[in-house]
N, C-alpha and C positions, 0 to 999 in steps of 0.2 A: 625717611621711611617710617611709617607711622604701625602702632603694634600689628593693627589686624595682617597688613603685607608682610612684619616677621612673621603671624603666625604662619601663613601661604607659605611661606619658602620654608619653612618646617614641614608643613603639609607634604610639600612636594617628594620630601626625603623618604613616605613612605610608599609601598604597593601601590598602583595606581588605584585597586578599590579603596583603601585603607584612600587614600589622596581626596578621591571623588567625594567621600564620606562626612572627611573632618574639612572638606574646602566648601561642602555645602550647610556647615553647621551658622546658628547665628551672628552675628559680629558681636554680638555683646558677650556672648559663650564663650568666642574666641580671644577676646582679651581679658577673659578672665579666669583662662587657662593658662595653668604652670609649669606642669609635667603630663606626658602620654605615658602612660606604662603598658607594656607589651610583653605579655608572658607566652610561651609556647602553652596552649591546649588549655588558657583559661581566660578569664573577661579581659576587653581591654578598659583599664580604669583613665581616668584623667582626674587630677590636682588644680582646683580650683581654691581659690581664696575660703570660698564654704566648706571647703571639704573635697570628698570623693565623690563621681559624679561616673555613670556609665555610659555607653554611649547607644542610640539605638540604630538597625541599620537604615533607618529613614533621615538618618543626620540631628537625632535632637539627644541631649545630656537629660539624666534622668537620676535620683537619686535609688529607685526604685532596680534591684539586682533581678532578675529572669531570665529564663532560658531564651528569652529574644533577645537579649544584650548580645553588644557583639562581642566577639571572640578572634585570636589567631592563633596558628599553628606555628610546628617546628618549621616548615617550607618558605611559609608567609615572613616568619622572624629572619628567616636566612636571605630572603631576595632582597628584607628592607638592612639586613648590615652590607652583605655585599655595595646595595644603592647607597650608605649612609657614606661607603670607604670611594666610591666613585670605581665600582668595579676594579678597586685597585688594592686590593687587602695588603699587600705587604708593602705599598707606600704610606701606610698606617699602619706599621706592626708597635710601630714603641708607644703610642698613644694608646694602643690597643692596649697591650702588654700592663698600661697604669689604669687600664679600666673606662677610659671614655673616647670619641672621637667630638674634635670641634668642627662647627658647620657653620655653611655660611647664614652672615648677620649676627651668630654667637652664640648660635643655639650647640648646647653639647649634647650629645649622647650616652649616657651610662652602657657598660657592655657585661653581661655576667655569661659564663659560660664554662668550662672545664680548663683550666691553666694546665699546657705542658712546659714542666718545669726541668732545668738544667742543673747540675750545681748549687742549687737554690735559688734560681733565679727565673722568673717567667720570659719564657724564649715564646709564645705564643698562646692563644685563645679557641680552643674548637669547642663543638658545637652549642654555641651562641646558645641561650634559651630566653633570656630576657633583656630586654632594650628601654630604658627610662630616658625619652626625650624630653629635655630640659628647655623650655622657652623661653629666648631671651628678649625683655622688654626696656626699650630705651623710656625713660618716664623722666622729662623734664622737668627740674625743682623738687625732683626728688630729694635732694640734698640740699634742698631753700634751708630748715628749718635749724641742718649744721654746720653750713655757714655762716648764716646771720649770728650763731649762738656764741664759736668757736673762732673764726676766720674774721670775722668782719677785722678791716683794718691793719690784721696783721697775719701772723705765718704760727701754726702750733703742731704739734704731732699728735695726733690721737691714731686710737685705734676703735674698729667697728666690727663687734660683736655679735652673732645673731646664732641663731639654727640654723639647718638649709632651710633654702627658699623666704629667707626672713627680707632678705634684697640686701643685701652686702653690695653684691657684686652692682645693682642698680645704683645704688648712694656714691660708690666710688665712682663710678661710671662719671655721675652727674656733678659731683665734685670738682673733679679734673676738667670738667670743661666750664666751672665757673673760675676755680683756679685759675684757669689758663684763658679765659675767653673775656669778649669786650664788655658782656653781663655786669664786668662788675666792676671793669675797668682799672682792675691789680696788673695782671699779663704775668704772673710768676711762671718761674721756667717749669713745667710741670715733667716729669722723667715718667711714664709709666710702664712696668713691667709685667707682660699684660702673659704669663706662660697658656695658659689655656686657647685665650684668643678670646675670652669672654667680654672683655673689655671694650676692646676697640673696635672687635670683629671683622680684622684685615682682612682684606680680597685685594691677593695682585700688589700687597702696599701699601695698599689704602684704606687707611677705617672708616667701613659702614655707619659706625657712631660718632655724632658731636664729638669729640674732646677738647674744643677752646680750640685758638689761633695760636698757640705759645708753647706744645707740649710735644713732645716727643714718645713715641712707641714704640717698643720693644715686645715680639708678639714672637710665641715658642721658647722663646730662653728660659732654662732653669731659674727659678726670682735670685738664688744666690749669685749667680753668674751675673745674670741681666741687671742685679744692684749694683753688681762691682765696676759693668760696664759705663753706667748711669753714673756711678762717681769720677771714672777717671775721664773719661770723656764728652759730659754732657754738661758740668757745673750746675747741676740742677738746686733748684729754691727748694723743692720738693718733690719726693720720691713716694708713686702710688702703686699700692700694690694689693694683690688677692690671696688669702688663706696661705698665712704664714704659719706651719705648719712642723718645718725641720728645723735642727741646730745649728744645720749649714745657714739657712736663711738668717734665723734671729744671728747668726755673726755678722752676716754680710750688711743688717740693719744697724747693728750696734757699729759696726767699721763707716758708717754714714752719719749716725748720729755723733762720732767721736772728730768727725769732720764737719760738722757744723750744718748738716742736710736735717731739714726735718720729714716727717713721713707722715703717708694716710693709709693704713692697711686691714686689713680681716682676719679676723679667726673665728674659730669655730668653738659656741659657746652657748648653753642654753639657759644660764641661771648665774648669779653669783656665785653663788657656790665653785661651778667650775673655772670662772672667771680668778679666784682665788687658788683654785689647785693643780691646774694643768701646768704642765714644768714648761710649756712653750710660752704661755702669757706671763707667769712668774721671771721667766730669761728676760723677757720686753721689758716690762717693768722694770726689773731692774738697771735699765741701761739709765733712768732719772730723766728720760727725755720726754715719754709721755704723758700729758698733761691729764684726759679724759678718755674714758674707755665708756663707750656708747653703744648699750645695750639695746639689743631689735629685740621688738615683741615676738615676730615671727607671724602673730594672726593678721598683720596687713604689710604690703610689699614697704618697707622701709619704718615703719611706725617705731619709735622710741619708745624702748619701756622705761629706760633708767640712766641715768649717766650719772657715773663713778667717778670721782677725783681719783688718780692715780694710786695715791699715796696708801687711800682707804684697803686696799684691795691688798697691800703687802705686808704680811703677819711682823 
């Protein structure tokens, strides 16, 4: 499936006007579009590689804000979650509950709204007000330039650093299926632990996305759980994973790397600086396993600002 048909079945996910809108906009608009943001009772924006861009209701992006830009309401926002959950809101409470629902081909949804809370704990989401649809792009050779760098010839663990929207999640994507596919003609057992569903963007089982003839999917599972899975029952070369984030995870990495598994994973990082402070990158690190930490610029979907030898980055 090539980008502009993800964009479509994003399309599809919202109002039927809001649908006719962004399904009549250009093809070149549309792949290079990142994010839809949908506020109750203010413009709708979209994220494009340039920047912010509005939309007008004749189907054209505009950099230009006016009272003709389009807009949607609290009503408008409510028909497109209901449609985002498949008229089925409490078969999405826990997704909800962390903030996004995933779609099909791998597009997610951000959800912000009013949390009714338990105990301390978010038992549900009402009245929605804003919707950040996140479009997912499969971009082949995305990740040419880190594994020829990194990978050629052999197996190492780095990890991949960016903003959002810097393409993390596109590099690992494209990785896993050079890892694992006849591209390159390695065939390593590739483990991916895909929690979101951004990855592989299963339907029914099956990933919508390349990921090589050699690799294995794990699609919902918590990444600490789905690591542990991945070790005892898959003897994986390498374990690929998205925005490792908790304590539980950096264990379930380090109980992999202490088993001889190397890793490809993400965090969330937008300078060196943080790369050197955040106590999640500092835990990785420390396990001695990762070689290079590969910094996204963020102003192009995958583009390298920096790659760090490991060592550099531990006071």
């Amino acid at each position: 499936m090539d980008n502009i048909g993800r964009f479509n079945i994003a399309a599809h996910s919202l109002t039927d006007r809001l649908e006719r809108i962004f399904i009549s906009l250009d093809d070149s608009d549309k792949d290079e579009i990142r994010e839809i943001r949908l506020r109750s009772r203010r413009p709708i924006t979209v994220i494009t590689a340039s920047g912010v861009r509005f939309v007008t209701p004749a189907g054209r992006l505009t950099q230009v804000f006016s009272e003709l830009t389009l807009t949607t309401d609290e009503n408008e926002i409510n028909a497109i979650f209901k449609r985002l959950c498949g008229y089925s809101v409490h078969s999405f409470k826990d997704a909800i509950n962390r903030g996004y629902i995933t779609l099909a081909a791998g597009h997610r949804a951000g959800v912000a709204g009013t949390a009714v809370a338990e105990n301390g704990r978010i038992t549900a989401v009402r009245d929605v007000c804003s919707i950040n649809l996140r479009i997912a792009r499969e971009i082949r050779g995305a990740a040419d330039e880190i594994y020829k760098s990194h990978f050629s010839g052999r197996l190492c663990s780095v990890i991949i650093a960016g903003p959002p929207a810097s393409g993390k999640t596109t590099i690992l994507r494209d990785l896993a299926r050079q890892l694992s596919g006849a591209e390159r003609g390695m065939f390593y057992k590739t483990f991916i632990c895909d929690e979101r569903g951004e990855i592989g963007a299963s339907v029914s089982g099956a990933a919508q996305n390349d990921l090589g003839i050699n690799s294995d999917l794990l699609t919902a599972y918590p990444k600490a759980e789905g690591i542990m899975i991945g070790l005892r029952s898959f003897s994986p070369d390498i374990i690929i994973c998205d925005e490792i984030a908790l304590n539980e995870e950096a264990q379930a990495v380090e109980a992999g790397v202490n088993g001889g598994v190397y890793f490809a994973l993400s965090v969330h990082a937008r300078n060196e600086r943080e790369l050197k402070t955040k106590p999640i990158i500092k835990r990785l690190l420390s396990t001695g396993a990762f070689e290079k930490v590969i910094l996204l610029s963020g102003s192009r979907v995958g583009q390298t600002e920096r790659v760090f030898k490991a060592g550099d980055l531990i006071d």
